[in-house]
C-alpha positions, 0 to 999 in steps of 0.5 A, spaced: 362 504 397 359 500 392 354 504 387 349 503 381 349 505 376 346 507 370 348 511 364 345 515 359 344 513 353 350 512 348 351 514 341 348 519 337 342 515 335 334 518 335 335 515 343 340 517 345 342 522 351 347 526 346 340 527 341 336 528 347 338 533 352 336 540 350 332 541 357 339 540 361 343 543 355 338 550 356 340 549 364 348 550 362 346 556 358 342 559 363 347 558 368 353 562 365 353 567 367 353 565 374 358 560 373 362 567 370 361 571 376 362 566 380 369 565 378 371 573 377 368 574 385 371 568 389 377 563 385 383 565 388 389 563 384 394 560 389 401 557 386 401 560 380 408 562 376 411 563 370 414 556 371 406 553 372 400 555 369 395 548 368 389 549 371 386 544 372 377 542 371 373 536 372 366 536 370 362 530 374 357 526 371 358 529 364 354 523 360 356 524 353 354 529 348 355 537 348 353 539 355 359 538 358 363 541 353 358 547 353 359 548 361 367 547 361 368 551 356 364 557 360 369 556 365 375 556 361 372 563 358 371 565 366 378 563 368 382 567 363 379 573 363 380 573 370 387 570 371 389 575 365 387 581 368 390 579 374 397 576 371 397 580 365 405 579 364 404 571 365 404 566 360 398 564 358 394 558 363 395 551 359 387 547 361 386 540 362 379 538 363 376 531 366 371 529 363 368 524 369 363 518 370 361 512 371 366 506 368 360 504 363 359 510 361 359 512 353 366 515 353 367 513 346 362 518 342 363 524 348 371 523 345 369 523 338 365 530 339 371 534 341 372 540 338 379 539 334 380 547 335 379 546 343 383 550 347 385 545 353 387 538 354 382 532 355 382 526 359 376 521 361 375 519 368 371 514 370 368 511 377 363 513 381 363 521 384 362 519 390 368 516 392 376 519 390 377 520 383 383 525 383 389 526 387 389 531 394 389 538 391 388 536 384 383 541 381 382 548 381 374 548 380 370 542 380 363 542 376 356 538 376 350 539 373 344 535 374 347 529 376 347 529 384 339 527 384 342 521 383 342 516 389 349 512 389 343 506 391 336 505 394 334 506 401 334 498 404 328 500 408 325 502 401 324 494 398 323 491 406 316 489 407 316 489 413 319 496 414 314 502 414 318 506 409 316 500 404 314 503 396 310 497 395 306 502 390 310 506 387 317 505 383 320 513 386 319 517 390 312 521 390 313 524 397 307 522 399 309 517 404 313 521 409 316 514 411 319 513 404 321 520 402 325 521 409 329 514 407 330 517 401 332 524 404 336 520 408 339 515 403 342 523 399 345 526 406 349 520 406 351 520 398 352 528 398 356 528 404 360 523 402 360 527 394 362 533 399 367 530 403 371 526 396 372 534 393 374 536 398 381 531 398 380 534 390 379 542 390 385 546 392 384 551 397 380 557 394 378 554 389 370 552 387 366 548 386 360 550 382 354 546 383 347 546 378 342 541 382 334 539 379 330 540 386 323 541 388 319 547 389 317 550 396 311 546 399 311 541 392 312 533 392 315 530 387 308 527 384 307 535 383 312 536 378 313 534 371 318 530 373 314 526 378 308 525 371 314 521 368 315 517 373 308 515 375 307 514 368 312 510 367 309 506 373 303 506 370 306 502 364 309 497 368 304 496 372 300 494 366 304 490 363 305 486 370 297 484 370 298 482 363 304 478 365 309 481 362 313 482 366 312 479 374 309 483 379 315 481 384 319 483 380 316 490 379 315 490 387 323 490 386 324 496 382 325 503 385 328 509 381 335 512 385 334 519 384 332 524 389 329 531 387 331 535 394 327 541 396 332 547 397 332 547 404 334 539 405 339 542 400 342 547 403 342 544 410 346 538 407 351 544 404 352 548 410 354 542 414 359 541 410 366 543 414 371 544 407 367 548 404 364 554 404 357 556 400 359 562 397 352 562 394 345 558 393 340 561 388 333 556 386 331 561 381 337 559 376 332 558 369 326 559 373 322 562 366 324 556 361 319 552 357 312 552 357 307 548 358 307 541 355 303 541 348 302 535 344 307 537 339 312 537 345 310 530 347 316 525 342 321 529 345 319 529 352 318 521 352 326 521 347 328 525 353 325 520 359 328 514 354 334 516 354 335 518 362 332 511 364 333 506 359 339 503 361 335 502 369 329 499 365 334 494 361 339 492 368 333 491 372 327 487 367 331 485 361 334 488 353 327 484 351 322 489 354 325 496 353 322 497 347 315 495 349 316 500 355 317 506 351 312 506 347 307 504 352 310 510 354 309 515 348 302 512 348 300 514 355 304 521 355 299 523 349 293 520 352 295 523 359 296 531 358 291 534 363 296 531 368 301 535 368 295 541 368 296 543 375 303 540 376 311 545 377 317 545 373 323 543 377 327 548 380 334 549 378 339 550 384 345 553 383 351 552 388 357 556 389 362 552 394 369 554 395 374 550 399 377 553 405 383 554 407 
């Protein structure tokens, strides 16, 4: 399967994804001690002996920065208080964790952030986790957090002007269009079977996978979150700088976001199609109390934030030259436009815990 791909940004500059993550930060800390429940409840140890002790992690989709770091070392801390109450006469488990991403993701700085004294053994992984990236039975527990809404391409019908799921209005999608929202709902059962039904090659039996995913609160659509504001002042910017010439209006009519915000039920139908795993656990209240509303102190960190998850999609689509002009308008707009997130929701954070059959 082909996919897009567009990585966050890189380094550890004022835009890049490592300096501009604390929202996704905060979701992994919040998610720890489900993630240590999760472990003490339903991994199961299988083929484990004096003589073979690597445990085997990959987080999928780890961008770069300390969030992954964050969330493997949860599971390390999980895993050994487990297996060291149920082996106590054991030797210690040896930890090898994968860090995977798309193949232009910026492995460099993520390595260089390695804690010296880290307590497990590291490899990168690139390609994309929508198909095969590790041997059969591989792994013992797999992880992603905020990453799945991502769509492996566009919906076709999306950019067909003769479809009636045409997004010619808008650059995501709002769910305001039944049409575009059910080619899009579409377009992630087919990504997330796909994501599913590749672990399942990878995960051994007993193991788990543990899954945080940014959804849609019950009866909203995307345009009714913070996340949907983003966008739509992002299309907002764009759209003006077609009328000024800019940028073309075709090449704006071309341009859609591939990211999918799943209502919990869309998700969970998805999950329980599945014929390899079992869904241990789902749970939509994960963080549900973060943050405030917006303020206009809070207003450079947000646009930094959106800027490092959509520069790169900005740049492959429309050219280096305009990056900079986009964001800024950006900036501007968000600090204009605050009475638009006044009635708007947070995005819940789904939690999932899979575990593979046997």
């Amino acid at each position: 399967m082909g996919t897009q791909s567009y990585p966050m940004s890189g380094g550890d500059g004022l835009n890049s994804y490592a300096q501009n993550s604390g929202y996704q930060r905060l979701v992994v800390e919040y998610a720890k001690p489900m993630v240590k429940k999760a472990i003490e409840d339903e991994l199961e140890f299988t083929n484990f002996s004096e003589n073979s002790t690597t445990f085997a992690i990959a987080d999928f989709g780890c961008s770069v920065g300390s969030n992954t770091l964050i969330a493997t070392q949860n599971i390390i801390e999980a895993v050994k208080e487990k297996y060291q109450s149920k082996h106590p006469d054991h030797p210690p488990l040896d930890f090898q964790v994968f860090f995977s991403d798309h193949v232009n993701n910026d492995f460099n700085t993520l390595f260089r952030n390695l804690p010296p004294s880290r307590e497990f053994f590291a490899a990168g992984v690139p390609g994309s986790f929508h198909n095969r990236l590790f041997p059969k039975a591989s792994l013992h527990v797999g992880h992603s957090s905020y990453a799945v809404h991502w769509l492996s391409k566009l919906p076709e019908e999306i950019l067909d002007p003769n479809s009636p799921a045409y997004n010619k209005d808008s650059i995501h999608c709002t769910g305001f269009s039944k049409e575009v929202a059910k080619a899009f709902l579409e377009q992630f059962h087919i990504d997330m079977e796909s994501f599913l039904n590749a672990r399942a090659q990878e995960v051994v039996s007993g193991g788990l996978f543990l899954l945080t995913v940014a959804g849609l609160p019950e009866g909203t659509v995307c345009s009714q979150t913070y996340h949907g504001v983003n966008h739509d002042v992002l299309d907002y910017c764009l759209k003006d700088m077609a009328e000024e010439g800019i940028i073309s209006k075709e090449k704006l009519e071309a341009f859609n976001i591939p990211i999918y915000f799943p209502p919990f039920e869309d998700l969970e139908a998805v999950l329980k199609r599945s014929t390899y795993f079992s869904m241990e656990k789902i749970d939509p209240s994960l963080a549900a109390d973060m943050g405030t509303p917006i303020t206009p102190d809070m207003v450079p960190s947000l646009a930094s934030g959106f800027r490092a998850i959509s520069e790169e999609l900005i740049r492959h689509h429309f050219g280096d030259e305009i990056v900079d002009s986009v964001f800024e308008r950006f900036l501007k707009k968000i600090s204009e436009s605050l009475h638009l997130f006044d009635d708007k929701h947070r995005p819940i954070n789904i939690f999932v815990v899979l575990k593979r059959k046997n």
